[in-house]
N, C-alpha and C positions, 0 to 999 in steps of 0.2 A: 101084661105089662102096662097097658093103658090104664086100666083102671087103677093099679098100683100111683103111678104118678097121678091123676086125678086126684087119689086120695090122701098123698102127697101134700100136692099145689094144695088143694081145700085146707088139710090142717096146719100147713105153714103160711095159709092168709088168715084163717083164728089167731092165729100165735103172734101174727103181726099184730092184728087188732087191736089184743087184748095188751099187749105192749105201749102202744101207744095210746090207749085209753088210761092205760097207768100212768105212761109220761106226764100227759096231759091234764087227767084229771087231779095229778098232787094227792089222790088220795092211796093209804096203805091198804094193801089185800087184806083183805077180812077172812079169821079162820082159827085155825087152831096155829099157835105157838109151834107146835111139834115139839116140847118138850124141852126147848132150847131155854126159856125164862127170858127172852126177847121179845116178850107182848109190846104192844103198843099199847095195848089195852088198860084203862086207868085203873080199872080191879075185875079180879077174878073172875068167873062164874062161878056159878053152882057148881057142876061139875067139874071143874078143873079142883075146885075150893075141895070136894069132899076127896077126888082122888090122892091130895096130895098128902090128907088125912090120913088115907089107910097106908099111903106108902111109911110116914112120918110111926106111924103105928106097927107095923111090920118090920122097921131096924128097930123100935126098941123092943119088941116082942123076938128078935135076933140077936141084939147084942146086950 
């Protein structure tokens, strides 16, 4: 059980941290989009660029 809460308290003061390094520093988490089309990001990547390609490719080769 101790170690359990150790391992707790440790990952709920990251979690703080990184919150308030967010607050603070005003700047957006850098990462992937997750699909939502909410980038922050001024243009694509590569890879997001070509995925959306094949999806774009795959409904007309469906419908």
């Amino acid at each position: 059980m101790l170690y359990f809460l150790i391992t707790f308290l440790a990952m709920a003061a990251v979690i703080g941290l990184m919150a308030v390094g967010v607050i603070f520093g005003r700047k957006a988490i850098k990462g992937s989009c997750g699909g939502t089309g909410n980038c922050i990001c001024k243009e694509k990547c590569e890879t997001r660029k070509k995925w959306e390609a094949e999806q774009a490719a795959r409904l007309e080769h469906q419908g």
